[in-house]
Backbone as CSV, one residue per row, in Angstrom:
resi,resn,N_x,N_y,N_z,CA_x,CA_y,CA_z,C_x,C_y,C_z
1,UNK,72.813,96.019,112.903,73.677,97.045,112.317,74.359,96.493,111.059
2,UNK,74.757,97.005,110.151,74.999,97.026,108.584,76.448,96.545,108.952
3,UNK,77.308,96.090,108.536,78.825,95.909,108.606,79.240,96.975,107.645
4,UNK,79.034,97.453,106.301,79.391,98.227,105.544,78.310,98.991,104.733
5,UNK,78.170,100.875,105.572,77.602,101.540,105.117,78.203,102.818,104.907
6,UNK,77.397,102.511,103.180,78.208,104.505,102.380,76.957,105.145,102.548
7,UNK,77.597,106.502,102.638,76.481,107.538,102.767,76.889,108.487,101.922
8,UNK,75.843,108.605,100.974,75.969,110.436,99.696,77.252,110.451,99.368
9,UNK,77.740,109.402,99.159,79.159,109.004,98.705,79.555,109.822,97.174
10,UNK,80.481,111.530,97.778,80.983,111.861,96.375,82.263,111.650,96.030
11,UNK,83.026,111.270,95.110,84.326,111.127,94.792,84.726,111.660,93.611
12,UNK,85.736,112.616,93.622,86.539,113.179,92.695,87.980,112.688,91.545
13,UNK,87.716,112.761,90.917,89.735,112.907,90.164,89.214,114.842,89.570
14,UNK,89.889,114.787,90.171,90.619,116.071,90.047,88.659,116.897,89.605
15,UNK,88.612,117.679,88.624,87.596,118.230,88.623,86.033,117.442,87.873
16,UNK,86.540,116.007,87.670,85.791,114.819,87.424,85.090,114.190,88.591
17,UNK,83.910,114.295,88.844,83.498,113.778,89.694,82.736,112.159,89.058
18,UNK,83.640,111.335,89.631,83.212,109.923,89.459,81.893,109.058,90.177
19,UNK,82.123,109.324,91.178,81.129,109.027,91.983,79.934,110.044,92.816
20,UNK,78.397,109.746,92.575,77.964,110.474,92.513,76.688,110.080,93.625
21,UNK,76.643,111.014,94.962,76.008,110.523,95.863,75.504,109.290,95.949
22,UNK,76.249,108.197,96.055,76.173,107.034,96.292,75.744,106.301,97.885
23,UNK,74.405,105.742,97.810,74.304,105.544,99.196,74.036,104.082,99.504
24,UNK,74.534,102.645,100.275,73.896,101.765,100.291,74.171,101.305,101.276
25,UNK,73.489,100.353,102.028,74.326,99.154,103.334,74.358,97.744,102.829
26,UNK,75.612,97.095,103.387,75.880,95.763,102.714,76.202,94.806,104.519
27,UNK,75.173,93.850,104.534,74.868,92.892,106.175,75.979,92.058,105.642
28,UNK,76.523,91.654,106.987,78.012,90.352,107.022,76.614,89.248,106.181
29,UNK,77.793,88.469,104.980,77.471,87.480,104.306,77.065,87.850,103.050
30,UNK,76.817,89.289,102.722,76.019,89.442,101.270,77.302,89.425,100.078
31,UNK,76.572,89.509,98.833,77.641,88.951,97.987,76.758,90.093,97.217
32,UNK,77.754,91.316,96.952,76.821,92.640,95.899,77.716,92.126,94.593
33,UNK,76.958,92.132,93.693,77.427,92.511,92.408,77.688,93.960,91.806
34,UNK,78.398,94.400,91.590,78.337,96.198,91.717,78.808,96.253,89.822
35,UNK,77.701,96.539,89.248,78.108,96.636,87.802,77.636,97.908,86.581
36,UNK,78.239,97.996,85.710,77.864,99.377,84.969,78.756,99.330,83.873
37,UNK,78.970,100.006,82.767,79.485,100.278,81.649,80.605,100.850,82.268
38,UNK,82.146,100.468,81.278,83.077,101.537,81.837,82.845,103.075,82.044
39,UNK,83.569,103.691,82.995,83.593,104.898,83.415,82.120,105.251,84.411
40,UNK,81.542,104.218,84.738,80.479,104.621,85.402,80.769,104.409,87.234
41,UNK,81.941,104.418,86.961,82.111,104.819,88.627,82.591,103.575,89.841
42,UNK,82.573,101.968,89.041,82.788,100.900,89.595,84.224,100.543,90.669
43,UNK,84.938,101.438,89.712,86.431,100.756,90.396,86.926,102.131,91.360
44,UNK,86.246,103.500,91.145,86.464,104.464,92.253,85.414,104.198,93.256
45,UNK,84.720,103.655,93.236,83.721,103.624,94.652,84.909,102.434,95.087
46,UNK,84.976,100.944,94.489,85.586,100.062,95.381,87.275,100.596,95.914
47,UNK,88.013,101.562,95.076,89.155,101.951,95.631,88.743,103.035,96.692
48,UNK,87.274,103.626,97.100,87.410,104.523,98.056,87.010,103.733,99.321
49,UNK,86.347,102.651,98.979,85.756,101.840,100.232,87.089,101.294,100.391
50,UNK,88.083,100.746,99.811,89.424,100.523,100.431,90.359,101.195,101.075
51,UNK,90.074,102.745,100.654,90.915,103.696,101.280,92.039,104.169,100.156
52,UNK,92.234,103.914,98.917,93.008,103.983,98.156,92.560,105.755,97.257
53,UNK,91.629,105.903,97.423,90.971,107.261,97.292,89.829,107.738,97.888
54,UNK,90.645,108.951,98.512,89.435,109.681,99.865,88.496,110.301,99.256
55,UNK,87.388,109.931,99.750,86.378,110.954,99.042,85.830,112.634,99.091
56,UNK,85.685,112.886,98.263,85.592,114.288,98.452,84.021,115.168,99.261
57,UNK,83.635,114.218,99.793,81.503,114.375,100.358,81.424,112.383,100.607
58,UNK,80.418,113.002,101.843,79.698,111.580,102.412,80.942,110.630,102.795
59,UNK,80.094,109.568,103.625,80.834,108.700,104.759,81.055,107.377,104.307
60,UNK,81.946,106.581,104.691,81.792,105.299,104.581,81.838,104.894,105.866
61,UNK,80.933,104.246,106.655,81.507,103.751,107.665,81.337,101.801,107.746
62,UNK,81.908,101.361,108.813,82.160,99.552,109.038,82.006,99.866,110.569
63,UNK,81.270,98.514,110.708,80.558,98.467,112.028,80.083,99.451,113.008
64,UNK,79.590,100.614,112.027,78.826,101.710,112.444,80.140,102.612,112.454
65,UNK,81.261,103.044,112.370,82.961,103.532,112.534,82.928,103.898,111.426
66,UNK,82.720,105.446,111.326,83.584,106.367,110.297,84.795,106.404,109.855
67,UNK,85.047,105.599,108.733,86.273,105.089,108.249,86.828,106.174,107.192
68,UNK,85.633,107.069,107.057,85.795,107.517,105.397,87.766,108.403,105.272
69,UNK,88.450,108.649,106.276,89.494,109.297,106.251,90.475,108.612,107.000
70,UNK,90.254,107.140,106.985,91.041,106.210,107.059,92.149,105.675,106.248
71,UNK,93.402,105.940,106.521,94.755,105.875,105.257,94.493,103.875,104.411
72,UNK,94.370,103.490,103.480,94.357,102.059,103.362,94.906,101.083,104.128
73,UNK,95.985,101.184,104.643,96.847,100.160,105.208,96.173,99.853,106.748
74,UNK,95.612,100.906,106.960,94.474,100.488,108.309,93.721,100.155,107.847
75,UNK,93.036,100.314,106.878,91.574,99.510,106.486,91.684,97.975,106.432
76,UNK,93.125,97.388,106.166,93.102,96.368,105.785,93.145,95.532,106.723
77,UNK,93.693,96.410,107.830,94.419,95.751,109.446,92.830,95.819,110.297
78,UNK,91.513,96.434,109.449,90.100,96.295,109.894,89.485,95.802,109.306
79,UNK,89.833,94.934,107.900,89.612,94.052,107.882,88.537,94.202,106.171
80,UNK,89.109,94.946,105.505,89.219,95.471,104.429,89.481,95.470,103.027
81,UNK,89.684,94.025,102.264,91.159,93.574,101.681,89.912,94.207,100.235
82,UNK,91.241,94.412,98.995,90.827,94.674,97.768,91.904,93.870,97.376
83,UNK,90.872,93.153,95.986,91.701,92.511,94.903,91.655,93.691,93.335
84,UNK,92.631,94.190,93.301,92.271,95.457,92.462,92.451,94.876,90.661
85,UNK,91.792,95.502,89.709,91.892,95.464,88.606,92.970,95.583,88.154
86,UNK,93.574,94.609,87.143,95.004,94.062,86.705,96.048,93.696,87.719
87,UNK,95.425,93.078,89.332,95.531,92.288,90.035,97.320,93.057,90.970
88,UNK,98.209,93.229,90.156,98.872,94.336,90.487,100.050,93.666,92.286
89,UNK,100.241,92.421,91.104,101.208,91.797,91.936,102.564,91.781,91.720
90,UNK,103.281,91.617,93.025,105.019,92.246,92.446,105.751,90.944,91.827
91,UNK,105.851,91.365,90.324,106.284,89.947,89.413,107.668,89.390,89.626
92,UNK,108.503,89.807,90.400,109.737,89.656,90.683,110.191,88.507,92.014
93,UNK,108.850,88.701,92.948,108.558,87.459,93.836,108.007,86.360,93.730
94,UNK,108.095,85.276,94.184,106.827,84.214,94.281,105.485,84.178,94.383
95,UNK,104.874,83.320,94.470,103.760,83.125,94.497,103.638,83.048,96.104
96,UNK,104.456,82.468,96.854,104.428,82.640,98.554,104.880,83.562,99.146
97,UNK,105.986,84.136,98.218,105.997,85.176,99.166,105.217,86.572,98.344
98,UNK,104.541,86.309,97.369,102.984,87.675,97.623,102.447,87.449,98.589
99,UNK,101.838,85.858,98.817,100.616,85.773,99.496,101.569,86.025,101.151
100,UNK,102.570,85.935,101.390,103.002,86.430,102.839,102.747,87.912,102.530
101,UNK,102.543,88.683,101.666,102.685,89.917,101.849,100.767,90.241,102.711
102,UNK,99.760,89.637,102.531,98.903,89.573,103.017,98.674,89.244,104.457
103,UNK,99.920,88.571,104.819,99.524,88.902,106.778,100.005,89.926,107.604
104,UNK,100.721,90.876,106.666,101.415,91.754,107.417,100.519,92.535,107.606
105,UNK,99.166,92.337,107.656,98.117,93.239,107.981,98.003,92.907,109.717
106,UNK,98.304,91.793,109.966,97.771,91.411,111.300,97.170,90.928,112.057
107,UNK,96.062,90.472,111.033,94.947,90.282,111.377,94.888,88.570,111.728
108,UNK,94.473,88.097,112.512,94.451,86.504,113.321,92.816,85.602,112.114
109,UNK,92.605,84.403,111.518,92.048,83.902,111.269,92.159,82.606,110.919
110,UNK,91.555,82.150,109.739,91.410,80.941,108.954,92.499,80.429,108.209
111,UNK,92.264,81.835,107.290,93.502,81.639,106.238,94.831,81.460,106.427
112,UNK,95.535,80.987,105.576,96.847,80.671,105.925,97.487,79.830,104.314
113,UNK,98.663,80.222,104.286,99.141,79.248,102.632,98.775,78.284,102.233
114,UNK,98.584,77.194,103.420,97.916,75.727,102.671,96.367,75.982,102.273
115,UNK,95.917,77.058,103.518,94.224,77.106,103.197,94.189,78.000,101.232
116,UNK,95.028,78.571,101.479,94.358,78.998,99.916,95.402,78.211,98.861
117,UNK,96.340,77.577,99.003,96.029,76.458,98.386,95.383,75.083,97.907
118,UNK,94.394,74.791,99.283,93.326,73.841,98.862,92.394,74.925,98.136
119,UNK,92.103,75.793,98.097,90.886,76.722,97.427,91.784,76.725,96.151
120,UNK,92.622,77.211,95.794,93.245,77.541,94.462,94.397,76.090,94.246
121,UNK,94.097,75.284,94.070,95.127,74.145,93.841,96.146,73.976,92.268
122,UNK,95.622,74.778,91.573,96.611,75.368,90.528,97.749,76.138,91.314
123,UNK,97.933,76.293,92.160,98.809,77.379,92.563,100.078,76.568,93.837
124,UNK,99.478,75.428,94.054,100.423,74.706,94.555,102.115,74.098,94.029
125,UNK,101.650,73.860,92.945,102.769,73.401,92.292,103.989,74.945,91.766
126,UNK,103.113,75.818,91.703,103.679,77.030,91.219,104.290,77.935,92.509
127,UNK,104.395,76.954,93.664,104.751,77.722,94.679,105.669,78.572,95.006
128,UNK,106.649,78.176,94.270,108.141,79.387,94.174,108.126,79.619,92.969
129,UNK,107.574,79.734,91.944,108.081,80.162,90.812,107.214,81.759,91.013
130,UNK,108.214,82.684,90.262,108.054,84.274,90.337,106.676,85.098,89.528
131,UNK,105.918,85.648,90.090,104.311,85.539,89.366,104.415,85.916,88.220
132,UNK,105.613,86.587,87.879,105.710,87.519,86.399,105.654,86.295,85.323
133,UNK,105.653,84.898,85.935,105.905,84.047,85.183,104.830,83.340,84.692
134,UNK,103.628,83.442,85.583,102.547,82.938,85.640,101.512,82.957,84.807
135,UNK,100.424,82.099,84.518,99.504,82.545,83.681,98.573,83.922,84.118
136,UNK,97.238,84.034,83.553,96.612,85.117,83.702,95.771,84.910,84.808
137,UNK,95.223,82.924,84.609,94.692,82.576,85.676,95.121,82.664,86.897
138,UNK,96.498,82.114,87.090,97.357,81.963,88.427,97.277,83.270,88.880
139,UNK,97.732,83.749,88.385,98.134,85.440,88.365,96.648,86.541,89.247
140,UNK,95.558,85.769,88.858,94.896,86.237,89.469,94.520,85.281,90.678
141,UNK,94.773,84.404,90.826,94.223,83.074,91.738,95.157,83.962,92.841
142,UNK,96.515,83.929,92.579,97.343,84.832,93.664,96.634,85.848,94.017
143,UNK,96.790,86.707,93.355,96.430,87.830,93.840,94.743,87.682,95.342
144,UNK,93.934,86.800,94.540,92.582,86.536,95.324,93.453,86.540,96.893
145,UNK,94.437,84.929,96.990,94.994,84.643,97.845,95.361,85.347,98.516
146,UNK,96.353,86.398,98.048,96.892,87.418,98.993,95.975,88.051,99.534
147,UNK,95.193,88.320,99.298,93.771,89.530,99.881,93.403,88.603,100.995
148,UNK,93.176,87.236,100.479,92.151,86.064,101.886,93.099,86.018,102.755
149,UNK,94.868,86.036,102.562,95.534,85.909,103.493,95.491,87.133,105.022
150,UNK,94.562,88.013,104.062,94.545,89.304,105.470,93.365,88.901,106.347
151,UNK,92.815,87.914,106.150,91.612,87.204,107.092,90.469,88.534,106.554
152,UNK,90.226,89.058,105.872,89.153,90.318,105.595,87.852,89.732,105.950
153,UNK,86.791,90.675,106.691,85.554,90.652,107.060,85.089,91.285,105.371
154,UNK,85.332,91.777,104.665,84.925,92.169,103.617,86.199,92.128,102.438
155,UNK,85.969,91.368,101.505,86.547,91.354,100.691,85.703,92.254,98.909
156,UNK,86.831,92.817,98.204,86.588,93.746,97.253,87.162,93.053,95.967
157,UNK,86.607,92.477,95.282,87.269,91.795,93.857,86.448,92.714,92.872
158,UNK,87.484,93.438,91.752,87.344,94.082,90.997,87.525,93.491,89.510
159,UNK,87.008,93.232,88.775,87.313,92.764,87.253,87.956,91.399,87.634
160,UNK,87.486,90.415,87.995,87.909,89.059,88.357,88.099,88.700,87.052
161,UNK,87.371,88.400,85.585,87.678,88.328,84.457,88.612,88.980,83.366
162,UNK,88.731,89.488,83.751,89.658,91.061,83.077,90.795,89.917,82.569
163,UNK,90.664,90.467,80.984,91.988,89.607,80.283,91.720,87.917,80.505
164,UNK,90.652,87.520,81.276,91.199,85.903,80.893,90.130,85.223,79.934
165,UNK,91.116,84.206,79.585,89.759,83.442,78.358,88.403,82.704,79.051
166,UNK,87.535,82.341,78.198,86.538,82.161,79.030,86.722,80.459,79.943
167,UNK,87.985,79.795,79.696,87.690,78.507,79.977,88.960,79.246,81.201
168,UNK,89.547,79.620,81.363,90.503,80.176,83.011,89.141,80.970,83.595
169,UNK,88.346,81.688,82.718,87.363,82.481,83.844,86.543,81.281,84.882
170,UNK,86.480,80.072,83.884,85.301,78.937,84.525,86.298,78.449,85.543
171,UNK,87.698,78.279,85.456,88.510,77.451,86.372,88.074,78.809,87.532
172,UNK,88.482,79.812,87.541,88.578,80.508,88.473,87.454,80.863,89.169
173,UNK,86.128,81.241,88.774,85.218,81.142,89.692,84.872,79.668,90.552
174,UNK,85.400,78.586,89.519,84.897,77.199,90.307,85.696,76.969,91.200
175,UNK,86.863,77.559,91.573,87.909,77.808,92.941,87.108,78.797,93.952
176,UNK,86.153,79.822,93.240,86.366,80.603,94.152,84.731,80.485,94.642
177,UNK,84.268,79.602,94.278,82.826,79.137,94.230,82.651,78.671,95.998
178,UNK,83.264,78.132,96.858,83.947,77.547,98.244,83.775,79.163,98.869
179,UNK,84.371,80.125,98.582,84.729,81.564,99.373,82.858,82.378,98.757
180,UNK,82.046,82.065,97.792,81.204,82.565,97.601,80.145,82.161,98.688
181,UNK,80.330,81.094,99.280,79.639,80.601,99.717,79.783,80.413,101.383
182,UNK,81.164,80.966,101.533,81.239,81.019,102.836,80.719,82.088,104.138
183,UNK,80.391,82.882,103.909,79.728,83.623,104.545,80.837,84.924,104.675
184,UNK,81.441,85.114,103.860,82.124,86.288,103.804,81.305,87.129,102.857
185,UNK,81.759,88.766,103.641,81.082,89.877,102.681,81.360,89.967,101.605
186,UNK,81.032,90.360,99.756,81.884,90.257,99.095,81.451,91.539,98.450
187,UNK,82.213,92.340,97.782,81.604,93.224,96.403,82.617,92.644,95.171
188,UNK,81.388,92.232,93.839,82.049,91.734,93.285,81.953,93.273,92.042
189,UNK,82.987,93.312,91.004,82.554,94.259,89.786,82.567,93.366,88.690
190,UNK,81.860,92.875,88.165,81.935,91.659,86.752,81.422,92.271,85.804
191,UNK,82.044,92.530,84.242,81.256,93.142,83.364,80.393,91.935,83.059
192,UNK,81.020,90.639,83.373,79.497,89.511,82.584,79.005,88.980,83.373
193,UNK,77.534,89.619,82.954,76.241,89.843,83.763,76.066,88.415,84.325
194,UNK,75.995,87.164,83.155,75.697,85.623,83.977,76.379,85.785,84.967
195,UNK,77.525,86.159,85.058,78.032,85.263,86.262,78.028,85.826,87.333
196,UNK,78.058,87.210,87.509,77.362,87.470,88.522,75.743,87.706,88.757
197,UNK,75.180,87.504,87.933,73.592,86.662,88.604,73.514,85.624,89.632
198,UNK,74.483,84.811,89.139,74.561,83.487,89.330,75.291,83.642,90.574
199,UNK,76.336,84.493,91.059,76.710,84.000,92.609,76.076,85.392,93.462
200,UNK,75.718,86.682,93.076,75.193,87.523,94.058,73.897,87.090,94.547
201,UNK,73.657,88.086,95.923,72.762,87.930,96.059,72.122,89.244,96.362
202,UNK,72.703,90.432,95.654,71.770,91.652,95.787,73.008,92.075,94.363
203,UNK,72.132,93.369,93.519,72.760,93.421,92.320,72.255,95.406,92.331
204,UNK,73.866,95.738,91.918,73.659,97.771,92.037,74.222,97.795,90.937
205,UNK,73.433,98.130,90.372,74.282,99.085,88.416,74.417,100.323,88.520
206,UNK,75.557,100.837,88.150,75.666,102.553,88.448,75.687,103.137,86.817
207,UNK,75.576,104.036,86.974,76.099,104.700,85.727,75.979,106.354,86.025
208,UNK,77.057,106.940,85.381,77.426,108.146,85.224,77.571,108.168,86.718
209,UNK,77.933,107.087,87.507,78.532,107.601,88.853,77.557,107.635,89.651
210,UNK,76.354,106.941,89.699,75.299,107.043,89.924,74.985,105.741,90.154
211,UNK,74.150,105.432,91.498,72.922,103.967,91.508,72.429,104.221,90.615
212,UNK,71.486,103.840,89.945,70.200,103.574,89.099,69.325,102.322,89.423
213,UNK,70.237,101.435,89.484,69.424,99.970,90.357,70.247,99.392,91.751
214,UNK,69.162,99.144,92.788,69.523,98.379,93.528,68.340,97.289,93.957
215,UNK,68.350,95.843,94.002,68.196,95.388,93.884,68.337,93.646,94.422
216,UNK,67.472,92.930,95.267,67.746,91.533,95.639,67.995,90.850,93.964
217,UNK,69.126,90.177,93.971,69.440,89.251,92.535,67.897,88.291,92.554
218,UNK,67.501,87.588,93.248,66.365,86.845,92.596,64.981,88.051,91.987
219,UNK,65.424,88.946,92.772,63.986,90.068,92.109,64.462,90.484,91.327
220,UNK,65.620,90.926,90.042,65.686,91.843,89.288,65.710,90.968,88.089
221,UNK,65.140,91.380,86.913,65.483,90.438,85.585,66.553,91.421,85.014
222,UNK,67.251,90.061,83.550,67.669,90.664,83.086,67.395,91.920,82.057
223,UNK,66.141,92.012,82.388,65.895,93.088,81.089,65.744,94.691,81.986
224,UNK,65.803,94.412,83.060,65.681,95.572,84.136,67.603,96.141,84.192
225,UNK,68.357,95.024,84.588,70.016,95.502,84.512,70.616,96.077,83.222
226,UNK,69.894,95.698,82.166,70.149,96.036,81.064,70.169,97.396,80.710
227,UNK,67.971,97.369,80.762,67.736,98.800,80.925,68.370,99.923,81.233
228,UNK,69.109,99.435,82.629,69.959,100.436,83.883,70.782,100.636,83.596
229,UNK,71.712,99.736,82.839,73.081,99.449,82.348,73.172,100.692,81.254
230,UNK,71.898,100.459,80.181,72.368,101.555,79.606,71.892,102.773,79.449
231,UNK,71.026,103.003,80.657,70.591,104.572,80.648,69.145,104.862,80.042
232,UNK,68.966,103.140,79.416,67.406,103.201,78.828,66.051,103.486,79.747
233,UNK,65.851,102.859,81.001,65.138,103.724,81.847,64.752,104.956,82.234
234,UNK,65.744,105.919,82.475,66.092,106.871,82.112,65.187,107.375,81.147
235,UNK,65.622,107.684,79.786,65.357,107.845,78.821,63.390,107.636,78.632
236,UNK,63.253,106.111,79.059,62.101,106.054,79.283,60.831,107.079,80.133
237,UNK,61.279,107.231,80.999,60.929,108.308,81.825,60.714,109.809,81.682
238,UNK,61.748,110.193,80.918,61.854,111.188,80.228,60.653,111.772,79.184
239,UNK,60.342,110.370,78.197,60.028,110.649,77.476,58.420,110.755,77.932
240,UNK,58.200,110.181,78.870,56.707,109.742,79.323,56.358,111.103,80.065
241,UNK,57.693,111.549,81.036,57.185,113.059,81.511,56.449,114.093,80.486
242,UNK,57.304,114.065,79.446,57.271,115.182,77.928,56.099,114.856,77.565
């Protein structure tokens, strides 16, 4: 059985439909890369698989359990966690006490403050100082933390790069290189394509709200994500019908 399966997954803002019958299953341990041009639907599919927006058509369910009208704060207590785009931590607290804000889910495991401080060891020394204070790196290293602190069977990282330079992007995947590899579920959204080549191991490009590719990462080249990425397939097809 699948740990996390969407079915004809539609999602709305208001008379915008973002997501567009979306269907896939993701087995405990896979690492999806979920990628596409802005507005193609990346960060409303991962906020509906969190529960942060209900969908308007089709199911999500986890361990076969129709979740799809599940409020977030249970999703997380099932084990659910999202690291959301612009990370969206309260700058007025610490760095320990965000990541305490991550067990109030409930959930019994691994994690714990020292454990994601050996994973993120930039973040040790910064232990009480208030995140608003922090770099872009830290800032997101927390945020990761707080999510691992809910022990999640599936974790959701959205724009892990977003805003940082490319030498904090290298610190931060090489922290998080240990959790890629651990046998946790992951969906990652990366607009740059290397790097998620390089740690998925199945790769979905959407566009206009839409699959277009799905895909094992060692079978797809880059000239196929590309294609998909920008609608050139498509197009191809089109023209060959005519």
């Amino acid at each position: 059985m699948s740990l996390l399966s969407i079915r004809n997954l539609d999602v709305r803002h208001g008379l915008l439909q973002a997501v567009r019958g979306v269907s896939f299953d993701l087995a405990k341990g896979d690492v999806l890369a979920l990628i596409g041009a802005n507005g193609a639907g990346k960060t409303t599919l991962m906020r509906s698989i969190a529960g942060a927006h209900l969908p308007a058509a089709g199911n999500i369910l986890l361990d076969g359990e129709d979740i799809s009208t599940v409020p977030s704060h249970k999703r997380i207590a099932r084990g659910i966690a999202l690291v959301p785009e612009g990370r969206r931590l309260f700058s007025q607290m610490t760095v320990e006490e965000n990541l305490l804000l991550g067990k109030t889910a409930g959930r019994t495991g691994d994690w714990n403050i020292e454990r994601v401080f050996d994973a993120f060891p930039n973040l040790k020394p910064r232990r009480h100082a208030k995140t608003g204070h922090l770099s872009g790196g830290e800032q997101q290293a927390t945020a990761i933390g707080r999510a691992l602190m809910s022990n999640p069977d599936i974790l959701l990282l959205d724009e892990v790069s977003l805003g940082l330079s490319p030498l904090v992007v290298d610190r931060v995947y090489a922290q998080l290189h240990a959790l890629l590899t651990s046998g946790t579920t992951i969906v990652l959204v990366e607009q740059d394509l290397g790097r998620a080549m390089n740690v998925a191991s199945r790769v979905i490009c959407m566009l206009e709200g839409r699959v277009v590719l799905d895909k094992p990462a060692v079978n797809v080249s880059r000239d196929e994500i590309t294609q998909a990425y920008f609608g050139l397939h498509r197009a191809a097809g089109e023209r060959s019908a005519s």
